[in-house]
N, C-alpha and C positions, 0 to 999 in steps of 0.2 A: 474563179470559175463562177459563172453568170448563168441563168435563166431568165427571157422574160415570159410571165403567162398574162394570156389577155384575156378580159370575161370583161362583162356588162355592158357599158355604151362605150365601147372603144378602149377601156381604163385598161392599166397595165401594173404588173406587181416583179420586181427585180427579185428574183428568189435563190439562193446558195442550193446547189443539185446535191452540197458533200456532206450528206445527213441520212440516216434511216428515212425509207419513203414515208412510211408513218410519220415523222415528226414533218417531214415535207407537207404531205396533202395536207396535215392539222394546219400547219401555217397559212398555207393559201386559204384552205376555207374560210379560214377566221377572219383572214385581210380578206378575202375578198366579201364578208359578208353574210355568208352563212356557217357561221361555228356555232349559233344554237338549234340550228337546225337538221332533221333527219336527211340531209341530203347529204350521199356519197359522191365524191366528186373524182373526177382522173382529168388526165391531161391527153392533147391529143397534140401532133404536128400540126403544119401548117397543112400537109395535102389532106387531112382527118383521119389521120392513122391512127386511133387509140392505144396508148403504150399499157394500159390494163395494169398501174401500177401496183392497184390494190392487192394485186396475186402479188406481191414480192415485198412488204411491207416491213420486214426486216433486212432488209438488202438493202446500199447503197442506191440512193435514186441514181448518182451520176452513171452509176452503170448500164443504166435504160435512156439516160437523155443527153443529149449534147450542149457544151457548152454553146454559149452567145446564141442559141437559136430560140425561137420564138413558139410557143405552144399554148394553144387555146383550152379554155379549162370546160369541163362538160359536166353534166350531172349520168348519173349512171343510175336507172331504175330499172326493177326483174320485169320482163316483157310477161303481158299476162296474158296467158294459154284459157281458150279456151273449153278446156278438157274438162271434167265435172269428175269429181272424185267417183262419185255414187255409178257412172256408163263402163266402171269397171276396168275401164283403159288404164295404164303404167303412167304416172307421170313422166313428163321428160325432164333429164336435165335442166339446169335453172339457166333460161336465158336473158343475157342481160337487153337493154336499149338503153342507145347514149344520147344527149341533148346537150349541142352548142352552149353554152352559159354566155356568150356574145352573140350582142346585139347585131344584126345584119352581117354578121359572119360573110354571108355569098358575097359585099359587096366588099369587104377587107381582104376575102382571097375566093375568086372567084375560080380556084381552081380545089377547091374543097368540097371533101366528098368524105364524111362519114364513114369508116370502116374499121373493122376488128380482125388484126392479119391474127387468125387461128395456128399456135404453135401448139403441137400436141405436149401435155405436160408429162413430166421425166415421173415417169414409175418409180416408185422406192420400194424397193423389196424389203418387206423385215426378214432379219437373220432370227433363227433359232437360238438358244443357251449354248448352239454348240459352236465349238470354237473349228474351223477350215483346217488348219493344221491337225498332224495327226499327234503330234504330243500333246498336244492338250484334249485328245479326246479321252472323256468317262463313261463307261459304261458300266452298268449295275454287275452285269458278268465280273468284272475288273474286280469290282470291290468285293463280291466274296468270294474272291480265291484267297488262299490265306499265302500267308510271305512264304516262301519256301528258294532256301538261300542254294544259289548254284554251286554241283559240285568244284569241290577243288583240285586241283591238280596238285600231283604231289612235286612238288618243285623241292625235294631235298638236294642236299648238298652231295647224296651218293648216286655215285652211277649204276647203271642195274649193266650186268655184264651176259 
């Protein structure tokens, strides 16, 4: 299983997808150039579909990219708002913008067109200390009642007549 990513003047880098995305984009940055530098890099297909790999950096990259297909590598900076802390307004959410890392990209796929398909991300609820079943539930009522053993039945061996 194959990727190629393309960035720069045309140049191209053979990359294994069957790795934590993390150790993925470290690789390519480095091969491609900038591993000491502050730049966050992702991958995008050929039509500029940004796969956003950096949301899933412990997941499997092959899970987001297809074999033998070809994906152009982009730099990823926070798009700057200009909202002024002090005009009292809410920040918004952090939005990104992406930039090609290939050179004349338009004229390599002229049907490329920048974009970040928005999936809404999966909410994770946290559970409480308490357990969903009802055997395992504790409550403080429970623990100070004191033991008090069920009557017994008299199961002797004489009949009452």
């Amino acid at each position: 299983m194959f990727i190629i990513v393309k960035y720069g003047n045309n140049e191209t880098l053979l990359c294994n997808p069957t790795c934590a995305v993390i150790n993925l984009l470290t690789s390519i940055k480095r091969r491609a150039g900038y591993g000491n530098s502050n730049v966050i890099v992702d991958l995008s297909d050929e039509t500029g579909l940004v796969k956003e790999l950096d949301n899933h950096q412990m997941e499997y990259a092959n899970k987001y990219l297809t074999s033998h297909e070809t994906y152009i590598l982009v730099k990823k900076e926070l798009a700057s708002d200009n909202v002024s802390v002090e005009s009292g307004s809410t920040p918004r959410s952090q939005n990104y913008q992406y930039k090609p890392l290939l050179e004349k990209f338009d004229e390599i796929f002229p049907n490329y067109r920048l974009h970040v398909d928005h999936i809404p991300t999966k909410v994770v609820k946290k559970r409480g200390g308490k357990s969903p079943s009802p055997a395992g539930r504790f409550t403080a009522k429970q623990a100070n009642k004191k033991s008090v053993d069920p009557p017994k039945s008299r199961a002797s061996g004489k009949k009452k007549s």
